[in-house]
N, C-alpha and C positions, 0 to 999 in steps of 0.2 A: 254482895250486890254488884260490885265488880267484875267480878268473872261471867255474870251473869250474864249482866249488860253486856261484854265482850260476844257472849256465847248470840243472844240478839242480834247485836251485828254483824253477826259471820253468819249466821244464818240467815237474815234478808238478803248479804251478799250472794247468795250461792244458788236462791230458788232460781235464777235462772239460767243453768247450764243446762243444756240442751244433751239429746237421749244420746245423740253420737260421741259428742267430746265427754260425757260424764267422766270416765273414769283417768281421764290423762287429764283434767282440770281439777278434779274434785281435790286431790292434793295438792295440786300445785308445785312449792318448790322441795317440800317435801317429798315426792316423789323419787327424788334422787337419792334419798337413805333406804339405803336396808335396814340397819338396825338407828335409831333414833330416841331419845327421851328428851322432850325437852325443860324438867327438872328430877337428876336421880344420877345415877353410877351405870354404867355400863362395862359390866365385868364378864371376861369366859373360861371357861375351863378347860383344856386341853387345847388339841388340837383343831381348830374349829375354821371354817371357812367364809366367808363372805364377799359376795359380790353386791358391789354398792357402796355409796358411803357410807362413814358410820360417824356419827356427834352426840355432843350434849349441850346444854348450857351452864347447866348447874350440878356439875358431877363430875367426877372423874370416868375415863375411859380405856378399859384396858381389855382387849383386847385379842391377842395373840400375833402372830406373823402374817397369817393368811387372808388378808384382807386386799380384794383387788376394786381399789378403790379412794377414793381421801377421807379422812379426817377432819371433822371439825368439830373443835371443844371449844364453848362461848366463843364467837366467833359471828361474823355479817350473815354468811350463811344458814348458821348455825338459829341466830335467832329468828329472822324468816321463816325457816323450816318452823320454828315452834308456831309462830304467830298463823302460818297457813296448814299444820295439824288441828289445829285447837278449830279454825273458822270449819276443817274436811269434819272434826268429829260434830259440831253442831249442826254442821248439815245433815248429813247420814243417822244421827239419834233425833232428827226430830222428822225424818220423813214416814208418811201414811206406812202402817202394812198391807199389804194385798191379799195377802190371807191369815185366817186365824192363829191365836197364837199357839206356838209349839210347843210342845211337853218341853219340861227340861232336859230329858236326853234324848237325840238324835243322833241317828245314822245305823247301824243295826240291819245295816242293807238295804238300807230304805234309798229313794231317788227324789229329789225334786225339782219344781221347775224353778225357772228366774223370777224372783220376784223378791220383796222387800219382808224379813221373817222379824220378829217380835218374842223372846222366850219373857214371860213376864214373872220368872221367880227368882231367888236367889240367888240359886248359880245352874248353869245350862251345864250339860255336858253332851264330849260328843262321841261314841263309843264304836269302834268295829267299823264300818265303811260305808261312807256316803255319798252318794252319787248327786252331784249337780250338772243335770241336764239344760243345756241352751237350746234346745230343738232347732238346730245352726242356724241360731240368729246370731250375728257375728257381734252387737251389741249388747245381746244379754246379759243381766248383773245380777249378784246375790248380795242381799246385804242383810244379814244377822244383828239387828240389836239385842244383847241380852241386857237383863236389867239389875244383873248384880257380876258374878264371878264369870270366867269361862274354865272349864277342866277338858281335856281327852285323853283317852286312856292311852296306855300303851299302847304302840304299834296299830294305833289308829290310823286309818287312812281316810283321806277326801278324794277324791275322782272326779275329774273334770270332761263332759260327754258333750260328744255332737256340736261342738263348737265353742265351750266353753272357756274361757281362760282367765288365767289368776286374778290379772290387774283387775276386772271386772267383778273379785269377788270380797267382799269385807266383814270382815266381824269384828264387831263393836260393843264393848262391855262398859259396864257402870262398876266393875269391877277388877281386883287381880287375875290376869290370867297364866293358869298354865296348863303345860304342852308334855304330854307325857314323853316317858322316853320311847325311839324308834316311830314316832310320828311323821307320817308325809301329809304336811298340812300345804293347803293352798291360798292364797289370799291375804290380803292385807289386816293383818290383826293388828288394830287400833282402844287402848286399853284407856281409863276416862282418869287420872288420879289415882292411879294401881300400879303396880307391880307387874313387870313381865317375868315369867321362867320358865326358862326352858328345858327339859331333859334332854341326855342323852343321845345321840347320835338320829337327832330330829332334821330331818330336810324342808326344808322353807321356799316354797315355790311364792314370794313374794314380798311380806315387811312385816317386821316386828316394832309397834311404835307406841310412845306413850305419854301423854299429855304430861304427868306429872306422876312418875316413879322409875324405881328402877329396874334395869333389864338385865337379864343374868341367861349364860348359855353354858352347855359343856356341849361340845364335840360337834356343834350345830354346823350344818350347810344349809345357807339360805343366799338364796340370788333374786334379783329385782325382775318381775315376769316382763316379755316380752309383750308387744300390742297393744291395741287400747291407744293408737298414734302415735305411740314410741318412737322415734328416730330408730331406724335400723343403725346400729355401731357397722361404720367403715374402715373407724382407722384413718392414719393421717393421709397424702400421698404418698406411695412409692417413689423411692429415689431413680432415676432413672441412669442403669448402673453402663450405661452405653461399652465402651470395647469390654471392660472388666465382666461383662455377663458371662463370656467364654470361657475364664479363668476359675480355676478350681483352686490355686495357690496363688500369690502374687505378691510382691512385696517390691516397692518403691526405691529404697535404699538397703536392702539388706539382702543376702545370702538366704537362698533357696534349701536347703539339705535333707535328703532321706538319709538315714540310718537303721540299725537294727538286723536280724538275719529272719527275720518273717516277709512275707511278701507286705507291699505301700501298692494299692490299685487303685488308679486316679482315672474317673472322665472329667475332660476337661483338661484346658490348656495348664501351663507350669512356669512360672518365670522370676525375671526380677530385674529392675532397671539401673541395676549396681553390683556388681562381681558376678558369679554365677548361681547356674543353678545344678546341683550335685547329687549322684545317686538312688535317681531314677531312669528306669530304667524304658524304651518304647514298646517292647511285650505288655508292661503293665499300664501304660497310659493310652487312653482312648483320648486323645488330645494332641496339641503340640509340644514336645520340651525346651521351650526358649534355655539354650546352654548360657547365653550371654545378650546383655541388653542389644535390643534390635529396632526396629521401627515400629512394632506390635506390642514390646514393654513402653517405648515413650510416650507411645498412645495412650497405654494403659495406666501410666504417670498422672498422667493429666485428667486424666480421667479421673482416675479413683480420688483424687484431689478436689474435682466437683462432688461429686460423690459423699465426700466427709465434709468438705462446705456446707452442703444440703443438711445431713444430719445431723450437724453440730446447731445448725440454726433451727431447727424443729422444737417447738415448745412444749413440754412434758404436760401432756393431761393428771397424769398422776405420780405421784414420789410415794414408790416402794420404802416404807419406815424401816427394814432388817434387811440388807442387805448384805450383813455376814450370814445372814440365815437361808437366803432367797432358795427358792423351792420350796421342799418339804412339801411337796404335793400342792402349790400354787397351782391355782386357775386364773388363766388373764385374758382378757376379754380383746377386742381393737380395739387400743389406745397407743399414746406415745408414752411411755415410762421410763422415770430416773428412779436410777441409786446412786446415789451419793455418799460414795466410799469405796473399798475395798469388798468385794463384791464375792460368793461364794455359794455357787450350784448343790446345794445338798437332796440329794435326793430326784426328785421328779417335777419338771413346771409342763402346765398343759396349756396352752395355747387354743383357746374354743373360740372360733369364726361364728359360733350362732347361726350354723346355715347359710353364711355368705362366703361365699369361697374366691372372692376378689378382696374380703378384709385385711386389713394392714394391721401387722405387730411393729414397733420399733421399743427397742428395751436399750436407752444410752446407758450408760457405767461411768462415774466418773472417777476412775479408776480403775489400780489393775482385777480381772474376772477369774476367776479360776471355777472347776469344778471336781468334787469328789470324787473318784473310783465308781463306775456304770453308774454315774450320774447320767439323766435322760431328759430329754425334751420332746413331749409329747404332742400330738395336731388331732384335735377332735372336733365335729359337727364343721366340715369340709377346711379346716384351716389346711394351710400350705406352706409347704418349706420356703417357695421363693416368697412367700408375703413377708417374712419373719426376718429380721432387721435387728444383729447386735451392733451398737455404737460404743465401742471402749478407747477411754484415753488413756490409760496402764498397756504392764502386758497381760498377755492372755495365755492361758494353761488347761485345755481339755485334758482331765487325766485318763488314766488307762481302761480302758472298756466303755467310756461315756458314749452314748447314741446321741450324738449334738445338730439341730438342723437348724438353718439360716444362713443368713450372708453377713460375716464377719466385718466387719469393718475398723479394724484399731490402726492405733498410734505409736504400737509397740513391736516387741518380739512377741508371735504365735507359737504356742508350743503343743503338738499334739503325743500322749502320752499311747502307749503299746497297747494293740488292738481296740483305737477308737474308732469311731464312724461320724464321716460327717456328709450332711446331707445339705448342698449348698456350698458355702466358699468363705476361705481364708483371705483377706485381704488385706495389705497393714501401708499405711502410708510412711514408718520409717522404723525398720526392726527385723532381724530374718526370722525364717519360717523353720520348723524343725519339726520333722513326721517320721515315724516309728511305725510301721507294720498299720498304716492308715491305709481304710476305706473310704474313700472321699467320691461325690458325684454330685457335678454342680445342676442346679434346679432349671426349670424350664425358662428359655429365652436365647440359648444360644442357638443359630443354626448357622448352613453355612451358605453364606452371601457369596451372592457372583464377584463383592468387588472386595480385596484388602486394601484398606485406608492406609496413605503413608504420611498426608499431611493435609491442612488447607489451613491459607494464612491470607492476609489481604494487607496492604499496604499504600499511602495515599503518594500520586504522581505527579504534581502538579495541580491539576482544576481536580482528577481523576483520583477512583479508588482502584488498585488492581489487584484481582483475587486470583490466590494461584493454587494449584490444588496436584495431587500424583497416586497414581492407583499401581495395584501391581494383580497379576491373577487373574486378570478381568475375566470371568466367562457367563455368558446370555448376558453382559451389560447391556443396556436402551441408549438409555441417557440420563446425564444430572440433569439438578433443577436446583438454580439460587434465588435464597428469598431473600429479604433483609425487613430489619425491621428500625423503627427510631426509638423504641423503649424495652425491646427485649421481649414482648412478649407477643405482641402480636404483627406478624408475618406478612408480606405482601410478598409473590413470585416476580422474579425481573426477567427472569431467561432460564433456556434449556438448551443444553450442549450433548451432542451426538457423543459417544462414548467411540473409544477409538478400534481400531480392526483389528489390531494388535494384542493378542488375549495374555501371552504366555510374559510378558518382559514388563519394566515400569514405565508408565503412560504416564507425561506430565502437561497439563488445561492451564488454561487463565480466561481470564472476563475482566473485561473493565468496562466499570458504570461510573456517572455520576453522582457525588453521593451527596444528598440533601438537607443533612445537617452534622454541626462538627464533628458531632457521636453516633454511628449505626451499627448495629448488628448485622450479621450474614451467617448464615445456614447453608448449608448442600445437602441433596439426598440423592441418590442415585435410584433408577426405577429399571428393574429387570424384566426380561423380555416376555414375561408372564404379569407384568403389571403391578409386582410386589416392591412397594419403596423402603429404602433403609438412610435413615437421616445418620448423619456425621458428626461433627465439632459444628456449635456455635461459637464464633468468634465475635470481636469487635474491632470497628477502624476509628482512629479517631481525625480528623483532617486539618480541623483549625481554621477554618476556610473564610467565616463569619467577619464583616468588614468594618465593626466596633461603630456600623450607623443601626437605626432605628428602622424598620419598615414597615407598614399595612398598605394590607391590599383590600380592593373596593370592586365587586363584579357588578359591571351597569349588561344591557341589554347586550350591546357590541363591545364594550370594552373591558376589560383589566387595566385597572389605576393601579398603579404602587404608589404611597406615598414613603418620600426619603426623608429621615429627619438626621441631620449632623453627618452629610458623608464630607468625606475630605472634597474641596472644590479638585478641578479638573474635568476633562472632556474624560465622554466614555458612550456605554450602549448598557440599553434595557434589553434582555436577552429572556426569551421564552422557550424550554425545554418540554418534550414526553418525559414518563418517565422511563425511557431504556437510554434515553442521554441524546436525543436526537433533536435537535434544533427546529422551534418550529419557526420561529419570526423574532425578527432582532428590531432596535431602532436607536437612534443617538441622540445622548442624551448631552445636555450639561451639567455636571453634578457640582451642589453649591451646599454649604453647613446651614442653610436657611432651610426651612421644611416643604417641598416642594413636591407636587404631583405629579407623576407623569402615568400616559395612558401606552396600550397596545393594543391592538383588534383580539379577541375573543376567540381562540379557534371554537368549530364548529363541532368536534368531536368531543364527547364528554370523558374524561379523565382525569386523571391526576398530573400536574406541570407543575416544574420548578422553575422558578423566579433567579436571575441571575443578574448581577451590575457588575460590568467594566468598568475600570477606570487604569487608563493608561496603560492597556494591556494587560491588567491581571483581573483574574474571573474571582466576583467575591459573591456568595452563595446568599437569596435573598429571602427563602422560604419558599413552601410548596401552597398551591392550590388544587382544590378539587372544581371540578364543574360538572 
C-alpha cells in the first residue's frame, strides 16, 4: 500500500511536463547514471566500459576500471536517484498508448513511429532489427511498456531514423530484463522490481536502471545519450599557458638533456631557467635552443608557475577509482579528473570531445605518472591535443614507443623513454628533462609576434604608480595599451604608447598613472600593424596610499560632497582627478577628526574621477566616482 501510494504521487507530480522538456525532466537526477539500481548489486564481468555514473543504495557495486564517471553507493545522491527513478517509472507505466497493443516480439525489420507502445503479455521480445522513426521531429519519444519480462536476441539491433535519439527512447517492464549478447540497444531501459542482464559485448546507447533488483554486465559499453537539453560537456577552462605555449620542453630548475645515438626532432622552443640545456642539436629543432637561462626561460618561469597555480586549484569533477590501472582502453569524456596515487598508462586512453572540438581534458595525478611500453593516447569525435592537460605532482616517465599527447605540466623530473612521441609539451616546474630519440611537436597557439617580451613591472612613487616595461625584436609593432584593473578581473584601458622606431635592439617604455586604490592590477598588450593584439604578464601594484579616515561621497545636481569622518586635523585640499591622473579642480579644505562635508563643482563631462585629500602636502587617495 506503500509503494503504491508513493507510485500516486509521483505520478500526479509528473502529468505536467510539457512535450519539449519530456525527456531531460522525466528522470530527473537520475539522469546522471548510466547504470543504476536503487535496491540490488551491481556487478560486471570483464572488461566492460561505462560512461556515466554508476550507484546503488542497497547493494554492493562492483564494477571494473572503466568507468568515466562517479560513484555512488547509499549515498545523498544515490537516494535521490532512487526516489526520482521510481516517480520517471510511474509516470511512463501509467501513460495512454497511442496505438494498439504489440505482439510480444518485435522488430524482424519492422519500422515505427513515435508514440507511446503497450506489449500486454508476459514477456515481449525483441528480435533482428528495429527501426524507430522520428519523421525529424526533433522531440519525438518511444516509450515501450511491457507488462511482464523483456528479452532480445542476440546481436539484435535498434536503429534510430530521421531524428531520432536515444534519451527520448524507454522501455519499461513489469519485469526482469535481459539483453542478449552482441546487442546494440538504444534507450533508457527502466526495469519495475526485476533484475537487469546483460550479455556479452552489448553496447548501450543510453541507461540501464532498476527500481528494485540487481544489474549484472559482462564486457558491456554503454554511455549516457546526448540531447533531449543535455548540457553539451565543455570541460573546465583552459589554463592560459602565455610564454610557455612556444615551448616544447622547459624546465624551471632543472637540466635540459638529450641523449641516445637516434635522432630527438623537436618544434618548438627548448630550454631551462637553471644550468643548461644539452644535446640537441639546431638541424633537428624547429624552434629555439635556450643553451642557458635568458630572459625568455624567466618569463617562462613565471609563467609556467601561473600555469600550475591554475591547475592545482581546478576542482576534479570526477576521481578515477584505479589509477595503477588507468587506461586499458579508457574513454573520458570533458571533465576535470584525479588520480590519487601513483599513476600507470596501461594500454590505450581515448579522449572523445562529443563533437566539440574547443572541449577541455585536464587529468591531475597526485602523484608520480608513468606509462607502459607504446602505451597511447588517443583523440576522437574532434578532441585535441592542445585541449588535453596533464597535471602531475610526482615524476613522470613516458616509456619507449608511447604516442603521448598534451601539455605536461609536473612538479618533477620528466623522462621520455626511446622512440616516444609527443604531441604537445613537457613542462616541469622543478626537475630536468631527459629525451632519447624523441618526436616532440608542440600544439597549436605558438606563432611568431612582432614583439619579444623582456619584462613589465610597475612600482609605486610617491602619490604615483610607475610602470616600466622592455621589448627586444620589435618588427610591425603599433603600439601597447595598459589597462588595470582593482579586482583582477575586470579591465578598464588607461593609455596607449607608440612602440619605438627602433626594431633590431632592446626598447625600454614607462607610464606613470595614478592609482586609485592601495591594490591594482595592470596588464599590457601590444597591437601589431595588422591589428592583431598579444597580452603580456599581469601584474599587481600595491601603494598603501589610503589615509586610515572614513569617506562617502554624495552627487547633488552641481556638486560632489565627500563626506570625511576621523581624518587627522590639519589644513589641506579636496582634489578632483580624470582617470589618466590629470587634475580637474582642487579646493581647501580644513580637515578636522569630527565628520564633516565638504562639496566641489561637478565637472561636466561623464566619467570616471578620483577623489584625493591633502593634508599638509601629502596626497592620501579618497576613492573613485563615476558620473
Amino acid at each position: 500500500m506503500k509503494k503504491l501510494l508513493h507510485h500516486v504521487i509521483a505520478g500526479l507530480g509528473l502529468l505536467l511536463i510539457s512535450e519539449v522538456s519530456f525527456a531531460q525532466t522525466v528522470l530527473n537526477s537520475a539522469d546522471n547514471f548510466v547504470v543504476f539500481s536503487a535496491t540490488g548489486a551491481v556487478a560486471n564481468v570483464g572488461n566492460s566500459h561505462l560512461t556515466g555514473n554508476v550507484g546503488a543504495i542497497d547493494g554492493s557495486v562492483t564494477v571494473g576500471i572503466n568507468v568515466d564517471g562517479v560513484m555512488h553507493v547509499d549515498d545523498g545522491a544515490a537516494t535521490t536517484a532512487s526516489q526520482d527513478l521510481l516517480a520517471a517509472y510511474t509516470y511512463l507505466s501509467n501513460l495512454n498508448p497511442t496505438f494498439p497493443p504489440l505482439s510480444p516480439t518485435i522488430g524482424n525489420s519492422t519500422t515505427l513511429p513515435a508514440g507511446v507502445y503497450v506489449i500486454n503479455e508476459a514477456a515481449g521480445f525483441v528480435d533482428g532489427e528495429l527501426t524507430l522513426d522520428a519523421d525529424n521531429d526533433p522531440n519525438a519519444r518511444f516509450i515501450f511498456h511491457i507488462m511482464g519480462t523483456l528479452n532480445t536476441s542476440a546481436n539484435t539491433k535498434v536503429i534510430l531514423t530521421n531524428g531520432a535519439v536515444a534519451c527520448n527512447v524507454f522501455w519499461v517492464t513489469e519485469g526482469a530484463i535481459d539483453i542478449g549478447a552482441g546487442t546494440i540497444m538504444k534507450g533508457n531501459v527502466i526495469a519495475d522490481n526485476a533484475a537487469i542482464n546483460i550479455g556479452p559485448n552489448v553496447n548501450l546507447e543510453g541507461r540501464a536502471l532498476s527500481t528494485n533488483g540487481a544489474i549484472s554486465f559482462t564486457e558491456l559499453t554503454a554511455y549516457m545519450p546526448l540531447g533531449c537539453g543535455v548540457p553539451e560537456l565543455t570541460g573546465p577552462v583552459a589554463p592560459t599557458l602565455e610564454s610557455t605555449v612556444c615551448y616544447a620542453l622547459f624546465s624551471s630548475t632543472g637540466m635540459v638533456t638529450n641523449t641516445g645515438a637516434g635522432t630527438t626532432a623537436i618544434t618548438g622552443d627548448i630550454g631551462t631557467n637553471f644550468g643548461t640545456t644539452t644535446g640537441y642539436t639546431s638541424a633537428n629543432v624547429n624552434g629555439t635552443i635556450h643553451l642557458v637561462p635568458d630572459a625568455s626561460t624567466e618569463t617562462a618561469k613565471d609563467d609556467l608557475l601561473n600555469v600550475n597555480t591554475y591547475l592545482n586549484n581546478l576542482t576534479p569533477d570526477i576521481k578515477l577509482l584505479y589509477p595503477a590501472s588507468f587506461g586499458n582502453d579508457l574513454v573520458l569524456t570533458p571533465h576535470t579528473y584525479l588520480m590519487d596515487g601513483t599513476t600507470t598508462l596501461t594500454g590505450t586512453v581515448t579522449f572523445n570531445a562529443q563533437d566539440n572540438p574547443n572541449a577541455i581534458f585536464v587529468v591531475k595525478v597526485d602523484g608520480p605518472f608513468s606509462t607502459i611500453a607504446s602505451a597511447k593516447v588517443m583523440l576522437i569525435n574532434n578532441a585535441q591535443a592542445k585541449n588535453v592537460f596533464w597535471k602531475v605532482s610526482g615524476a613522470v616517465n613516458i616509456s619507449t614507443l608511447s604516442d603521448f599527447k598534451g601539455t605536461i605540466v609536473g612538479n618533477a623530473s620528466i623522462d621520455f623513454g626511446e622512440g616516444s612521441i609527443l604531441e604537445g609539451r613537457a613542462l616541469t616546474t622543478n626537475g630536468a628533462i631527459n629525451t632519447n630519440t624523441l618526436q616532440a611537436a608542440v600544439t597549436a597557439g605558438c606563432a611568431a609576434l612582432p614583439v619579444s617580451w623582456l619584462y613589465f613591472k610597475g612600482k609605486p612613487v610617491q602619490n604615483n604608480v610607475v610602470l616600466e616595461w622592455a621589448t627586444s625584436n620589435e618588427t610591425n609593432n603599433n603600439f601597447f595599451t595598459i589597462e588595470r584593473s582593482e579586482d583582477g578581473v575586470t579591465f578598464e584601458s588607461l593609455a596607449t604608447v607608440n612602440a619605438a622606431t627602433i626594431t633590431n635592439t632592446t626598447n625600454k617604455y614607462s607610464f606613470n598613472t595614478i592609482q586609485p586604490s592601495d591594490l591594482c592590477y595592470y596588464r599590457i598588450s601590444q597591437t601589431d600593424l595588422n591589428g592583431e593584439k598579444d597580452y603580456f604578464h599581469t601584474i599587481s601594484v600595491k601603494t598603501g596610499l589610503r589615509g586610515g579616515f572614513e569617506v562617502k561621497h554624495f552627487i547633488s545636481e552641481n556638486n560632489i560632497s565627500v563626506q570625511v569622518i576621523g581624518a587627522q586635523k590639519g589644513s589641506g585640499s579636496l582634489e578632483l582627478y580624470n582617470i589618466n591622473g590629470q587634475k580637474i579642480s582642487s579646493k581647501k579644505i580644513a580637515l578636522t577628526p569630527e565628520t564633516t562635508l565638504y562639496t566641489i563643482a561637478k565637472p561636466s563631462q561623464k566619467g570616471i574621477y578620483l577623489v584625493y585629500i591633502t593634508r599638509e602636502g601629502k596626497k592620501l587617495y579618497a576613492g573613485k566616482i563615476s558620473l
